[in-house]
C-alpha positions in Angstrom: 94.8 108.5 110.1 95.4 109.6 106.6 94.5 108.1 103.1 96.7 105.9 101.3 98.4 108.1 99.0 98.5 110.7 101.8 101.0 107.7 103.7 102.4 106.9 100.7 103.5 110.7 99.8 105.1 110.7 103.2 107.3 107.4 102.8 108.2 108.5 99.5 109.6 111.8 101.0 111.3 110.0 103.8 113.2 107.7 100.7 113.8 111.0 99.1 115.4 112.4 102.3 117.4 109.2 102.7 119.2 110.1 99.5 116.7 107.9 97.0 116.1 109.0 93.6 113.7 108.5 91.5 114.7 105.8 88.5 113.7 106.9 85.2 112.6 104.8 82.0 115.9 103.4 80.0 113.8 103.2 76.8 110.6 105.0 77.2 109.0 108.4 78.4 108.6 109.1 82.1 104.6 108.8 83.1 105.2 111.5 85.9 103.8 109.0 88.8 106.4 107.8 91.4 105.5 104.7 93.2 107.1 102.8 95.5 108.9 99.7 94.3 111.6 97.1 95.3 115.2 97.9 94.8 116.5 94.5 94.1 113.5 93.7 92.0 113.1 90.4 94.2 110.4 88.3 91.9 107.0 88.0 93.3 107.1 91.7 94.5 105.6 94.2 93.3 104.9 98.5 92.8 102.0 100.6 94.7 101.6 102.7 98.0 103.6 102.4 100.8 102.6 101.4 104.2 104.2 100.1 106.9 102.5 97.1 109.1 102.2 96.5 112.5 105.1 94.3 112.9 107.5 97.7 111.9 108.1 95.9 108.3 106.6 97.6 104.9 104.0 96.3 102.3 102.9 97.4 99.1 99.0 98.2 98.0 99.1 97.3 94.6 95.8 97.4 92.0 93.7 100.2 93.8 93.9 98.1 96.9 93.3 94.9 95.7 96.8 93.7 96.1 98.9 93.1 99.6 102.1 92.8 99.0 104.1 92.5 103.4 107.3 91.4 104.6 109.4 94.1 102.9 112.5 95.9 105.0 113.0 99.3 104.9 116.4 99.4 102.5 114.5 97.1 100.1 111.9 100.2 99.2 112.9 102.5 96.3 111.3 105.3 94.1 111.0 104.9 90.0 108.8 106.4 87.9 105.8 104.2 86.3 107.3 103.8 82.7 110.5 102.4 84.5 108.7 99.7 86.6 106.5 98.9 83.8 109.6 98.5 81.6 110.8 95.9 84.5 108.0 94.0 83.9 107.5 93.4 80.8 111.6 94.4 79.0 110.1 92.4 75.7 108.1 95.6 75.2 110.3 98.0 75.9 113.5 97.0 74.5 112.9 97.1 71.0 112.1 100.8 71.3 115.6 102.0 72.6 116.9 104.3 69.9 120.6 103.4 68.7 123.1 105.7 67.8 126.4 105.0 65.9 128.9 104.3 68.3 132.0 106.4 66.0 129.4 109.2 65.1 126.9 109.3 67.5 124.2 109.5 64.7 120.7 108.3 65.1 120.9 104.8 63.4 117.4 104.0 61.7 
């Protein structure tokens, strides 16, 4: 048996082979580290390495480890880049920071 990022780089091919890209931040840099993540966003769920459980369903280690999260189906997993799940989490923080542009001129509005 493998490490934990050694499964979870193989379940995040096997979403990337099923067509899955990888979401990107709508306000903020990408941080270059894909994790796994719900589609839907369903509350109480959360991002980290992929497994899947005895029972055929998928979880979630989240916080080095310290975090289960079970019970997940298959087309509820998803790929996004860090800055885009943290953006999820906590859109106060991001939101501010999306540059405007003028919508006649296209201009950087400051």
């Amino acid at each position: 048996m493998g490490s934990i990022h050694e499964s979870h780089v193989e379940w995040v091919q096997k979403l990337k082979d099923r067509g899955e890209t990888v979401l990107q931040p709508e306000y903020g840099e990408p941080m270059g580290n894909i994790k796994g993540y719900i589609k839907t966003q369903i509350p109480l769920k959360d991002a980290g390495a992929i497994f899947q459980d005895k029972e055929g369903t998928f979880g979630l280690f989240g916080d080095m480890g310290a975090l289960h999260i079970t019970g997940i189906e298959w087309d509820e997993l998803g790929l996004c880049d860090a800055g885009c799940w943290y953006e999820w989490m906590h859109p106060e923080s991001y939101q501010s920071k999306k540059e405007k542009f003028c919508p006649s001129c296209g201009q950087l509005l400051r």
